[in-house]
KEGU-297076 format. One line per field, with one value per residue (C-alpha): x negated, y negated, z; residue in one letter. Coordinates in nm, 2 decimals. Each point is the difference from the previous one (the first is absolute). Layout:
<nodes>
c1 (X/...)
c2 (Y/...)
c3 (Z/...)
resn (A/...)
</nodes>
This chain:
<nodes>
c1 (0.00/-0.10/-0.06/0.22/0.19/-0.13/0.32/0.06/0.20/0.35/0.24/0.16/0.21/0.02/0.23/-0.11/0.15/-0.21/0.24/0.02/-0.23/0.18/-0.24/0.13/-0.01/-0.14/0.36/0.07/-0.29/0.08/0.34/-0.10/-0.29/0.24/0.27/-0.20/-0.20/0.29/0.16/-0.32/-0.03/0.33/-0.06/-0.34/0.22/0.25/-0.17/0.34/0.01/0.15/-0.14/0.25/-0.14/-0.33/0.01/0.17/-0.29/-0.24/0.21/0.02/-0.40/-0.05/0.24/-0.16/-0.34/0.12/0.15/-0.33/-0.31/-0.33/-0.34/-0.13/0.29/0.23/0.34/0.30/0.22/-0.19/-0.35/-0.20/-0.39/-0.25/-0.37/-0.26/-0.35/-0.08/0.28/0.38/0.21/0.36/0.21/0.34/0.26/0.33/0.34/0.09/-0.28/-0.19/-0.28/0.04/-0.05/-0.29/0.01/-0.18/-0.27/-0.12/-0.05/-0.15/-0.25/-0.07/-0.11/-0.21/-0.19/-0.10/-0.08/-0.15/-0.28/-0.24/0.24/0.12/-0.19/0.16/-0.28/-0.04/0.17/0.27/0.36/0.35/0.30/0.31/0.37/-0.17/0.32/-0.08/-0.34/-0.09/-0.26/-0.16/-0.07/-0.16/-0.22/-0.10/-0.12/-0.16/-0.25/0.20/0.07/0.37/0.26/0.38/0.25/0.40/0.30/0.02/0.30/-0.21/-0.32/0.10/-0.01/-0.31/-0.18/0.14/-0.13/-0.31/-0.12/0.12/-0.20/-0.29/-0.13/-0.33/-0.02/-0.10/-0.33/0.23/0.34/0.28/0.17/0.35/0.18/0.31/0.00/0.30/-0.11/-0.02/0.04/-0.26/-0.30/-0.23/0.10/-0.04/-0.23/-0.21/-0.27/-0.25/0.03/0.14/-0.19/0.07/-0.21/0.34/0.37/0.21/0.37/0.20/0.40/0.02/0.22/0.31/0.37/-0.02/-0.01/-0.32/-0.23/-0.09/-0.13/-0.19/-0.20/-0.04/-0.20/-0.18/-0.11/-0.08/-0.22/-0.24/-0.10/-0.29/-0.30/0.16/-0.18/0.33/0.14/0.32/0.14/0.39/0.20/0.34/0.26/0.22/0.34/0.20/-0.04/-0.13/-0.27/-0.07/-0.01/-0.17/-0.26/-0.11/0.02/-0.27/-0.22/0.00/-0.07/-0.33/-0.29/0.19/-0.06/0.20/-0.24/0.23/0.35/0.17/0.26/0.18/0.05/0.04/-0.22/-0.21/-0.41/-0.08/-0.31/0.00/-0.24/0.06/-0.07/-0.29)
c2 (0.00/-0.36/-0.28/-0.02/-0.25/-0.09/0.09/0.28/0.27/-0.10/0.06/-0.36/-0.15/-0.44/-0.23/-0.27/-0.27/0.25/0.13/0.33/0.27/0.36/0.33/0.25/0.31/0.32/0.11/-0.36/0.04/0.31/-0.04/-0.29/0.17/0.30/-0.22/-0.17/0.29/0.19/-0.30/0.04/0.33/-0.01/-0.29/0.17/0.35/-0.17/-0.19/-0.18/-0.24/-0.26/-0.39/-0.05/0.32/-0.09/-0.38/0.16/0.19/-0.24/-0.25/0.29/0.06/-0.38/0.00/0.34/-0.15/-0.34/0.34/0.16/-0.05/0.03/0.00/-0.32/-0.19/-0.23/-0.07/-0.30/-0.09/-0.15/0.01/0.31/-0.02/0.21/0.06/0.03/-0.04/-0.15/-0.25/-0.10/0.01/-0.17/0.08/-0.17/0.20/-0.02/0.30/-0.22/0.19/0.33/-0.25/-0.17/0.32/0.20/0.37/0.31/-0.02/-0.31/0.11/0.30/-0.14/-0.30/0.31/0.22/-0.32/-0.08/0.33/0.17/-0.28/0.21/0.16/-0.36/-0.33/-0.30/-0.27/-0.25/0.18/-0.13/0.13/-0.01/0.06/0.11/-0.07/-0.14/-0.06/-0.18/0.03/0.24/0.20/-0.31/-0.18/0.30/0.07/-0.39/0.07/0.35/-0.28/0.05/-0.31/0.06/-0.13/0.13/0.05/0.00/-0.15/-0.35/0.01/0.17/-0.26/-0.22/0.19/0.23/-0.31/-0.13/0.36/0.00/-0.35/0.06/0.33/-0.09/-0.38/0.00/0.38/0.08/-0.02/-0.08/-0.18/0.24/-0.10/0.02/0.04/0.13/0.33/0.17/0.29/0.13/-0.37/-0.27/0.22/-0.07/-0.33/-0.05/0.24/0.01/0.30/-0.23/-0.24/0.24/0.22/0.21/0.28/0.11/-0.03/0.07/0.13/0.10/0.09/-0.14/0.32/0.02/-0.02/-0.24/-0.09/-0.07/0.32/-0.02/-0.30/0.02/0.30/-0.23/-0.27/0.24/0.15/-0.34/-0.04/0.33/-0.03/0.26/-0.17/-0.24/0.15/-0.08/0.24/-0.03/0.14/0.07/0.10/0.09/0.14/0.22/0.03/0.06/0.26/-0.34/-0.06/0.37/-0.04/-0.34/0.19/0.27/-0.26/-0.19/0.29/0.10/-0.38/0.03/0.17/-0.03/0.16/0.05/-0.14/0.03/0.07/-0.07/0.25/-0.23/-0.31/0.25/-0.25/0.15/-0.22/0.03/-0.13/-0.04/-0.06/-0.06/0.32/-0.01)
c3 (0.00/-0.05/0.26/0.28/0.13/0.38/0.18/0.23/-0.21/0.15/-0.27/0.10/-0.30/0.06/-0.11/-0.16/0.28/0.25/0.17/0.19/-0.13/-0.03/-0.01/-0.30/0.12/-0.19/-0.03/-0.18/-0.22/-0.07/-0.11/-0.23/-0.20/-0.05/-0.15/-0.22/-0.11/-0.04/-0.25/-0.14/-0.11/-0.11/-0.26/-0.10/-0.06/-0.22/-0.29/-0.13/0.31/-0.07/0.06/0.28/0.19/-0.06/0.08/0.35/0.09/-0.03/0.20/0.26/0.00/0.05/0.31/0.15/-0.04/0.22/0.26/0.02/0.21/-0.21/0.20/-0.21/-0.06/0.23/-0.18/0.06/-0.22/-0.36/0.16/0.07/0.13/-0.05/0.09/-0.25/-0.09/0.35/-0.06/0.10/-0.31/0.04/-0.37/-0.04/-0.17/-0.13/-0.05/-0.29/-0.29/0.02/-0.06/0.32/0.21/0.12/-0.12/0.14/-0.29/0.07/0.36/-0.10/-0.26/0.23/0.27/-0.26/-0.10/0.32/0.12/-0.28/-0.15/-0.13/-0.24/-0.12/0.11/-0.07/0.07/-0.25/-0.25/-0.24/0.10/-0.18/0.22/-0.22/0.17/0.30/0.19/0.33/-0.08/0.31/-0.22/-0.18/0.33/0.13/-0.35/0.08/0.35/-0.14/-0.19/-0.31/-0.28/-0.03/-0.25/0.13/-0.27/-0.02/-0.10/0.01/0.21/0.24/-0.01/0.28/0.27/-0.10/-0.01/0.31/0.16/-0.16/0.10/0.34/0.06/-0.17/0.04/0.12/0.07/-0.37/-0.22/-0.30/-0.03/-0.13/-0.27/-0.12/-0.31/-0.17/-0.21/-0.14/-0.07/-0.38/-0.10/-0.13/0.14/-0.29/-0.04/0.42/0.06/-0.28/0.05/-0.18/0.31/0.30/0.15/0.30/0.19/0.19/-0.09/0.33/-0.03/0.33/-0.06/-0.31/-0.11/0.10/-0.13/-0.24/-0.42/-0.03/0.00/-0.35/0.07/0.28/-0.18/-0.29/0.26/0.18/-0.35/-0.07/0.28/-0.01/-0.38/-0.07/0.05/0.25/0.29/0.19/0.28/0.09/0.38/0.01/0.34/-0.01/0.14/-0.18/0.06/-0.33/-0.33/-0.18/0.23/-0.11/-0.36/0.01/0.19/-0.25/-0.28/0.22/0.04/-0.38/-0.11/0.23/0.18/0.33/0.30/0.32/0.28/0.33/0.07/0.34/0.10/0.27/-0.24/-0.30/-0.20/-0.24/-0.14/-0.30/-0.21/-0.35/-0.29/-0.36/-0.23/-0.26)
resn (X/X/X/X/X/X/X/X/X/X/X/X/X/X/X/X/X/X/X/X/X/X/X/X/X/X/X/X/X/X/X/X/X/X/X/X/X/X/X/X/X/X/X/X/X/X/X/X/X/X/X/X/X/X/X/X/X/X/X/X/X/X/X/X/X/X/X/X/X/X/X/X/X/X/X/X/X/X/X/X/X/X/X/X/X/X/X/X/X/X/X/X/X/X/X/X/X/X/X/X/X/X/X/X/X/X/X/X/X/X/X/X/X/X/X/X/X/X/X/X/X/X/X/X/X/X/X/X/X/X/X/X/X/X/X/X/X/X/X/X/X/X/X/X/X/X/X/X/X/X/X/X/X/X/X/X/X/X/X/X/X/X/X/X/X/X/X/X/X/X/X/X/X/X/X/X/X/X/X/X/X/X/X/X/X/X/X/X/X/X/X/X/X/X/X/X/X/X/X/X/X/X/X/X/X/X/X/X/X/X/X/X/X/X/X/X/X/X/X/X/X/X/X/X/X/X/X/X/X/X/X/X/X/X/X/X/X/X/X/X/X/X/X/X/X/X/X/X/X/X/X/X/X/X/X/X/X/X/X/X/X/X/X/X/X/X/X/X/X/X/X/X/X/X/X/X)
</nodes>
């Protein structure tokens, strides 16, 4: 596991006014993780659920994730805090977008970077972020020693950037940068491979129930050219036949290799490099 929070494990879920703290018991936890697993394996099993279904269970696995204690991460309401890389990281989120949300990959990834440095070292190399979300992974890539550009939607900019400035000023050998990317869209024109070099892309739960698979593939393609010396590091979760199919389409498009999986958070890492 990655770098713990310091807090005595207490299982204590806050409100955000801080009010009374109540201790979930085993029983509680219990009860939860086999709900949503079992809503879970029931969407993987049938591959014709439908968006409504889908959409449901990711609004349930956001609201069991506020419900559960995690060793590294304090939650209230739209703010979560973590501890990483020697440093107090404070993320603001949102329920209105998927974007706005911190998902078990980016945990996971954010852990296995920190932890395992000699397999990937992140000092003063150049790193792409794809669907950074809240920006949990980029900040920590930054305070890694990493020069960091985080990508999404520009709907989503506003508050990556407000996370990212927040949780890195003055803590970082390079400034992270921010910038939208719709994936499949403009890349060459954007991202020209003449002009943008990277030595890692990062992806964490960028597959899940949504139109855009194709596309993602496409950007990631884009990204790990042969002879781009790019490696790219995905962690995700899966949770639907999609996320299935999406996977083996990744692993036939490039030398990719499965480099941890974590039982608990059923997340699996991946790194990828483009074939000759």
């Amino acid at each position: 596991m990655g770098s713990q929070a310091a807090a005595e494990p207490s299982d204590l879920h806050k409100g955000e006014e801080g009010g009374a703290a109540r201790k979930k018991t085993d029983s509680d936890r219990h009860h939860d993780g086999e709900n949503r697993r079992g809503k879970e394996r029931r969407a993987a099993e049938n591959g014709s659920t439908n968006e409504e279904g889908r959409k449901e269970l990711m609004a349930g696995e956001a609201l069991d994730r506020r419900k559960r204690w995690e060793p590294s991460v304090f939650y209230s309401v739209g703010k979560e805090s973590f501890f990483f890389a020697g440093h107090d990281i404070t993320i603001h989120e949102s329920l209105d977008s998927y974007g706005a949300l911190i998902w078990p990959g980016a945990v996971a990834l954010c852990q296995f970077l920190e932890n395992d440095n000699q397999q990937v070292n992140l000092m003063d190399k150049a790193v792409l972020e794809i669907g950074a979300g809240t920006g949990l992974l980029s900040i920590v890539a930054s305070l890694l020693g990493a020069w960091v550009t985080a990508t999404d939607l520009p709907e989503i900019l506003s508050n990556l950037t407000f996370n990212l400035s927040r949780n890195t000023k003055g803590r970082c050998r390079y400034t992270p940068q921010v910038t939208a990317l719709t994936w499949g869209r403009d890349l060459e024109r954007d991202f020209p491979l003449s002009a943008c070099h990277y030595d890692y892309v990062l992806a964490a739960d960028v597959v899940y129930h949504h139109d855009n698979l194709d596309e993602l593939l496409a950007t990631m393609r884009h990204f790990l050219r042969p002879g781009s010396g790019t490696t790219l590091l995905w962690a995700n979760k899966v949770r639907f036949q999609s996320d299935v199919r999406f996977t083996e389409s990744f692993k036939s498009s490039f030398n990719a290799t499965l480099l941890s999986t974590l039982p608990q958070q059923e997340v699996h890492i991946y790194r990828a490099t483009a074939q000759d």
